[in-house]
DSSP file (Angstrom, degrees, kcal/mol; ACC not computed):
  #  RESIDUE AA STRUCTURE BP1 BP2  ACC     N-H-->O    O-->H-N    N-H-->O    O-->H-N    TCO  KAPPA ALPHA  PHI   PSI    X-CA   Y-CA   Z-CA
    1    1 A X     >        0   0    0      0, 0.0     4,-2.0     0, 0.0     5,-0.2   0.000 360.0 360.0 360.0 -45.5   85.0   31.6   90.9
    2    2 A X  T  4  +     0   0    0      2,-0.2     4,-0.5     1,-0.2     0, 0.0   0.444 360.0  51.6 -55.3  -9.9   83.2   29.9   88.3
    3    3 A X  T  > S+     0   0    0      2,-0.1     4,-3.3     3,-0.1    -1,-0.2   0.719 109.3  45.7-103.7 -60.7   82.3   32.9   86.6
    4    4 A X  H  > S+     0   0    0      2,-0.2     4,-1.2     1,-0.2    -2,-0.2   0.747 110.5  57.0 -80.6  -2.1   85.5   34.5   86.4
    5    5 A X  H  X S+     0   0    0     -4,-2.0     4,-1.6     2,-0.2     5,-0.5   0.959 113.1  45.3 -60.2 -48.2   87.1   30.7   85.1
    6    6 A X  H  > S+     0   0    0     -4,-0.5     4,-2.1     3,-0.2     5,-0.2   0.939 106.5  52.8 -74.2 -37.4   84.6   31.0   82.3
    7    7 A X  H >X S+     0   0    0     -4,-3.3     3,-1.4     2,-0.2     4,-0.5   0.920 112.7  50.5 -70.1 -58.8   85.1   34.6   81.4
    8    8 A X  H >< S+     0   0    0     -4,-1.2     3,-3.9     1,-0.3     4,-0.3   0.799 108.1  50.4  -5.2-108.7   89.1   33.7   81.0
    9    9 A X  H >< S+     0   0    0     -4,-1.6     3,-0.9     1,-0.3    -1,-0.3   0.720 111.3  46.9 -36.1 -29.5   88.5   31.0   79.0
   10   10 A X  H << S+     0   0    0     -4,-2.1    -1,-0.3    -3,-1.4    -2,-0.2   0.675 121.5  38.4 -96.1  -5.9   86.2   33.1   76.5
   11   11 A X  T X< S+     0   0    0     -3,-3.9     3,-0.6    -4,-0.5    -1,-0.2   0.124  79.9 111.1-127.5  44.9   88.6   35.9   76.4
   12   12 A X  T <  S+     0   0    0     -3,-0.9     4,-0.2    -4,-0.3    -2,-0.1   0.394  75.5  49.1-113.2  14.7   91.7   34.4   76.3
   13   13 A X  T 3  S+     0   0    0     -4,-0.1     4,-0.2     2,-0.1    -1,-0.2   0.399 109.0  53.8 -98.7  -4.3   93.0   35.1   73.1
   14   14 A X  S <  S+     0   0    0     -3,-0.6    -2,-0.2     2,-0.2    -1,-0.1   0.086 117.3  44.8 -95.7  13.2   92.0   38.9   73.4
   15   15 A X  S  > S+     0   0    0      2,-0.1     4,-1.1     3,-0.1    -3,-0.1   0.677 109.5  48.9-102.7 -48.9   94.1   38.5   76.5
   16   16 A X  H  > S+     0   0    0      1,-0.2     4,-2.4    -4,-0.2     5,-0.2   0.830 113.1  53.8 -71.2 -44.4   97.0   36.5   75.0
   17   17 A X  H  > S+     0   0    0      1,-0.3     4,-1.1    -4,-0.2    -1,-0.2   0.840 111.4  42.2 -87.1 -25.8   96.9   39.4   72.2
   18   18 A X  H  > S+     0   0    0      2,-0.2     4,-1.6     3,-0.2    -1,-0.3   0.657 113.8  47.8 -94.5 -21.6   97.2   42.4   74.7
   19   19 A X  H  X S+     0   0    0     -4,-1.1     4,-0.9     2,-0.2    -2,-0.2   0.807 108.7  54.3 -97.1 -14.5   99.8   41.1   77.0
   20   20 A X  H >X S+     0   0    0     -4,-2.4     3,-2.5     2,-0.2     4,-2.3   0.997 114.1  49.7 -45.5 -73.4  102.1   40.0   73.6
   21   21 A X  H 3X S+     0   0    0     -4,-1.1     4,-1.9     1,-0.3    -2,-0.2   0.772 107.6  53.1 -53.8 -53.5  101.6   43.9   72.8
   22   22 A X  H 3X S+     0   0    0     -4,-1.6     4,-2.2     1,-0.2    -1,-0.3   0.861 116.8  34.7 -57.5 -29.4  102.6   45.0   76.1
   23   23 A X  H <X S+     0   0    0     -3,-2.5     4,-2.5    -4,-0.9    -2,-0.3   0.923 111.2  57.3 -88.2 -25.3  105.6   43.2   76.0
   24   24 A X  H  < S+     0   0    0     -4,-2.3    -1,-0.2     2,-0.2    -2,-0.2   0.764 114.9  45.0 -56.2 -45.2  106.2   43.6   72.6
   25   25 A X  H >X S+     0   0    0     -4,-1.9     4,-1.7     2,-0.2     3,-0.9   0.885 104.9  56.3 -47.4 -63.0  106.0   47.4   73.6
   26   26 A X  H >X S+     0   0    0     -4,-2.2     3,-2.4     1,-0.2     4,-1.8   0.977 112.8  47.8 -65.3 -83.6  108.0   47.4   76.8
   27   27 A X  H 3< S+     0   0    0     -4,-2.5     4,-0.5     1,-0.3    -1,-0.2   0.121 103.3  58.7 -96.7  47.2  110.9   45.9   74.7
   28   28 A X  H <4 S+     0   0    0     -3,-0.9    -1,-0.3    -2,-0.9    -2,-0.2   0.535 109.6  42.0 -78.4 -69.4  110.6   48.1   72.1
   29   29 A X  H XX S+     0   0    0     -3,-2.4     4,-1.3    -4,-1.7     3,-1.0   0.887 110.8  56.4 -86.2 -24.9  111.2   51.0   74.3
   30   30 A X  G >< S+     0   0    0     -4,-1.8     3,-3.2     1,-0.2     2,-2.2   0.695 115.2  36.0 -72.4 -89.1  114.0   49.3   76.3
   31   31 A X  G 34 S+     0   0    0     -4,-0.5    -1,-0.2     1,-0.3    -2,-0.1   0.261 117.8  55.4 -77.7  29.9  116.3   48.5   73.3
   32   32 A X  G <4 S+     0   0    0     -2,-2.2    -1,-0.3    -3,-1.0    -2,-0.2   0.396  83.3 108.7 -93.4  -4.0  115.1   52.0   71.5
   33   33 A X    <<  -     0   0    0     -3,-3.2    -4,-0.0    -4,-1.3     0, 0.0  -0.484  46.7-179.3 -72.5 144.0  116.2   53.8   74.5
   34   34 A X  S    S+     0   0    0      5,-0.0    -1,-0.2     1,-0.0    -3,-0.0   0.547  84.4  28.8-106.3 -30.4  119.4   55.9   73.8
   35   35 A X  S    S+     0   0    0      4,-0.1     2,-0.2     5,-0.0    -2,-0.1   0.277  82.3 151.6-107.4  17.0  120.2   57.6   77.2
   36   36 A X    >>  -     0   0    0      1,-0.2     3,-1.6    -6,-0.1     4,-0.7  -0.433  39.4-147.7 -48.1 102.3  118.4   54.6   79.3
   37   37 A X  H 3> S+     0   0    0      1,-0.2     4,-1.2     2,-0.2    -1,-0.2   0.789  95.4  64.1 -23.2 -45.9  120.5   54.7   82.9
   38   38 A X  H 3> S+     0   0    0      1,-0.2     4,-2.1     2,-0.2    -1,-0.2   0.724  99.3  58.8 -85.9 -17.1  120.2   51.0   83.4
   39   39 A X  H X4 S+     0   0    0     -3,-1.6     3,-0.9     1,-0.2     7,-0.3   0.958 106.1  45.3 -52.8 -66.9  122.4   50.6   80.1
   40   40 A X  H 3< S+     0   0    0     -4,-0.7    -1,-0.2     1,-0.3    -2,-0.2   0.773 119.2  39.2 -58.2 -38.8  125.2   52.5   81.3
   41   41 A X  H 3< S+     0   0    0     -4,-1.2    -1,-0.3     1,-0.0     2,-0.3   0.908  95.0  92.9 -92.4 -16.1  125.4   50.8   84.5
   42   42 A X    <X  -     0   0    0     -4,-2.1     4,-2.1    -3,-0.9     5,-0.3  -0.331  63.2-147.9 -43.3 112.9  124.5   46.8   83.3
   43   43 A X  H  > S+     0   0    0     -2,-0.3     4,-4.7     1,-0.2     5,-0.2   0.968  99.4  62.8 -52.4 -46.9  127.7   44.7   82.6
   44   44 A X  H  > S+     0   0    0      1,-0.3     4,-2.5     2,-0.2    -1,-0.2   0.909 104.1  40.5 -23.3 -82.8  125.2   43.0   80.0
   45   45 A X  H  4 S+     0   0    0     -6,-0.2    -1,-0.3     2,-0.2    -2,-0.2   0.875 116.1  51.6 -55.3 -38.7  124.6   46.0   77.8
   46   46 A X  H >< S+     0   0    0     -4,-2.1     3,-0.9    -7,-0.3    -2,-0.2   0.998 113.3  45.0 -33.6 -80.0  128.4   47.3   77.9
   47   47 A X  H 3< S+     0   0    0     -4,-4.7    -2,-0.2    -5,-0.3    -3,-0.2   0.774 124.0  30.2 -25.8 -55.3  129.6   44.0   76.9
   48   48 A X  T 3< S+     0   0    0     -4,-2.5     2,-0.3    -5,-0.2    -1,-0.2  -0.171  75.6 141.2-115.3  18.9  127.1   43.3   74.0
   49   49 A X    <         0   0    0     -3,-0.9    -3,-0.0     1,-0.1    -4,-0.0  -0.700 360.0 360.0 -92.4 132.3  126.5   47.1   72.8
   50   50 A X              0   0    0     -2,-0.3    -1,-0.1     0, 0.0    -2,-0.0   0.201 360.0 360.0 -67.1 360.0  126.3   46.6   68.6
């Protein structure tokens, strides 16, 4: 347990930086998506479509 605390702490800004990028990614492709099912059927997206 101690082992894997310390490797977290010594990589946890190469951690911080990949899961930013993932998300950054993930909504990226949800609001580039043009034919995305969950728009059409989300009250959200309907509403608030630009």
């Amino acid at each position: 347990m101690h082992n894997l605390i310390h490797w977290i702490s010594s990589y946890a800004s190469v951690l911080a930086i990949l899961v930013t990028l993932g998300v950054a990614v993930l909504l990226v492709c949800c609001l580039e998506c043009t034919n995305c099912p969950s728009r059409e059927k989300d009250d959200i997206f309907s509403r608030h479509e630009v």
